[in-house]
C-alpha positions in Angstrom: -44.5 55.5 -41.9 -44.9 56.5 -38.4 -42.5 58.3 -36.1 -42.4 55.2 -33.6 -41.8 53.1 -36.8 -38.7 55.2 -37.9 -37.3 55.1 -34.4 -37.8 51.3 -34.3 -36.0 50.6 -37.7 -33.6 53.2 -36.6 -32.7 51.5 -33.4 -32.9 47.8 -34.8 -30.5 49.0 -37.5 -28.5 50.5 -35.0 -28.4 47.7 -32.1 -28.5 44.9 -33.9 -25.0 44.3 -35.2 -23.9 45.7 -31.4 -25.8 43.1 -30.1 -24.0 40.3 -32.8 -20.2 41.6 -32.6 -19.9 39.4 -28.9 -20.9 36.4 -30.8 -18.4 37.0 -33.8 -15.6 37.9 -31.6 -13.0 34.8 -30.5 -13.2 34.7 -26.2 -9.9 33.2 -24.8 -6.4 34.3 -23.5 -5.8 35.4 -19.8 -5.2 39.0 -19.8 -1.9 40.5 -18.6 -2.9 42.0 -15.7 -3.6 39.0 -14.2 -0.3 36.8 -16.0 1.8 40.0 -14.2 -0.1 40.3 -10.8 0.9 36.1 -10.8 4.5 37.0 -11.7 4.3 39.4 -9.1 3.3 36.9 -6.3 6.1 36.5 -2.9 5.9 33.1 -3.9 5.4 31.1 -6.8 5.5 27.4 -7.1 6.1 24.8 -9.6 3.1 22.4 -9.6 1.4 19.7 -11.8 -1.4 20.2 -14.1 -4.3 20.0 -11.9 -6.4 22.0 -9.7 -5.0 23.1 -6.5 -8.0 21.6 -4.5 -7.2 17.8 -5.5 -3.1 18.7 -5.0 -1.5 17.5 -2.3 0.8 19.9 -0.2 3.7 17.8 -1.5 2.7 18.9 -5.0 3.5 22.5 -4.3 7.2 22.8 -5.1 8.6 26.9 -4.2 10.9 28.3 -6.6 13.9 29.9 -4.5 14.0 33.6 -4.5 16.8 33.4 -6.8 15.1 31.3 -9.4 11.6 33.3 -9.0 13.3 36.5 -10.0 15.0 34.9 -12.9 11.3 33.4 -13.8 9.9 36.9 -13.3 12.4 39.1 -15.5 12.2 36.4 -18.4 8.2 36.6 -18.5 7.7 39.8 -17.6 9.2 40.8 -20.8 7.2 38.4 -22.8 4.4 38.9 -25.6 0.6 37.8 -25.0 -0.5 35.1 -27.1 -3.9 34.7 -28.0 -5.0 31.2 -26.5 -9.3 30.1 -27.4 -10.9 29.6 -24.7 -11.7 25.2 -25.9 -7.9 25.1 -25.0 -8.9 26.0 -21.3 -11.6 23.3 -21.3 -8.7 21.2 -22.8 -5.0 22.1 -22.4 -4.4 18.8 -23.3 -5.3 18.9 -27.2 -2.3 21.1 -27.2 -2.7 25.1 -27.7 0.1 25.0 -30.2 -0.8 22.5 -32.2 1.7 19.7 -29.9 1.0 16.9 -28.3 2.5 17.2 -25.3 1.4 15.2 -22.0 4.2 17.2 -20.1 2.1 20.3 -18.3 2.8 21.8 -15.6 1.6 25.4 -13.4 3.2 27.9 -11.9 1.0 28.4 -9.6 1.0 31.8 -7.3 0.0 32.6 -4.0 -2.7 34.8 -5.6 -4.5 31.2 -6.6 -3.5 31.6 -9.9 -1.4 29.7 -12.2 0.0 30.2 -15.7 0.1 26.6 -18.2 3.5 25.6 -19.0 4.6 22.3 -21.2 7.6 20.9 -21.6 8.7 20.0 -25.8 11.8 19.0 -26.2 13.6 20.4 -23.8 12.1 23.8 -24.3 8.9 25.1 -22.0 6.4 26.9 -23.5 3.9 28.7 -21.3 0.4 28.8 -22.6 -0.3 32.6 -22.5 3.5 34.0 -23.1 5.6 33.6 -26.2 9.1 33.5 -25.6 11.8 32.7 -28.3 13.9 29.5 -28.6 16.9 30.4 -26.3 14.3 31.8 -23.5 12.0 28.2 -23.5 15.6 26.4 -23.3 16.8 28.9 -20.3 13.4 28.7 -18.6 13.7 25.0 -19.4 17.2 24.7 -17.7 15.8 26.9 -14.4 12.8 24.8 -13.6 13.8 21.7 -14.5 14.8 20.6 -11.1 11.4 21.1 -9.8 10.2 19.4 -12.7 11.6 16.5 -12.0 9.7 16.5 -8.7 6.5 16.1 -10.4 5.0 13.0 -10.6 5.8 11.0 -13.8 2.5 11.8 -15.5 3.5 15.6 -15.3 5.9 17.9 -16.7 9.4 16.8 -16.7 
């Protein structure tokens, strides 16, 4: 055999599973750079689950300085869940396996947002896992601008 043919095996051998791992790897969850430079926004607002080109400026609801910084601490402190990318094509179908039609965003004045949805009486955000006495807290802070969502959102 050659010395071209050796170095072509070689390579093959070498490059092909490099060029496969991409394909066998799952894509999906926003990565926490971006979940804490939103956090980090001056302002954050409580909006429904849409983009912010079809919103209306009524649709933007501020959280008060006071509640932001509550909102911060809690999910600064949070864990990273892994979230497939169909389920950003799709919130809808329910990234943990609910069926809730109650989603909402926080959405920063970076022009990004982080998922949230309301189940029973707890909100769970898309991309943070927080225990059971954090959703209820974080449920109990936002719910007043929840309930300034129109009915087909998060309330």
């Amino acid at each position: 055999m050659s010395l071209r043919m050796k170095t072509a095996r070689f390579l093959a051998t070498l490059l092909l599973p490099l060029a496969l791992l991409p394909a066998c790897q799952q894509t999906g969850t926003v990565n926490i750079e971006m979940i804490h430079e939103t956090l980090n926004c001056p302002r954050i607002a409580v909006t429904p689950h849409q983009p912010a080109w079809v919103s209306e400026p009524t649709d933007f609801h501020p959280l008060t300085a006071g509640d932001l910084q509550k909102v911060r601490t809690m999910l600064m402190g949070a864990d990273t869940r892994f979230v497939a990318d169909k389920y950003y094509q799709d919130e809808e179908e329910g990234n943990r396996g609910d069926t809730s039609s109650s989603l909402f965003y926080l959405y920063g004045d970076n022009a990004q947002c982080l998922g949230g949805r309301v189940i029973n009486g707890q909100v769970y955000m898309d991309d943070l896992e927080l225990d059971e006495p954090q959703r209820m807290e974080l449920y109990k802070l936002l719910k007043p601008y929840l309930q300034k969502l129109p009915r087909e959102s998060a309330q």
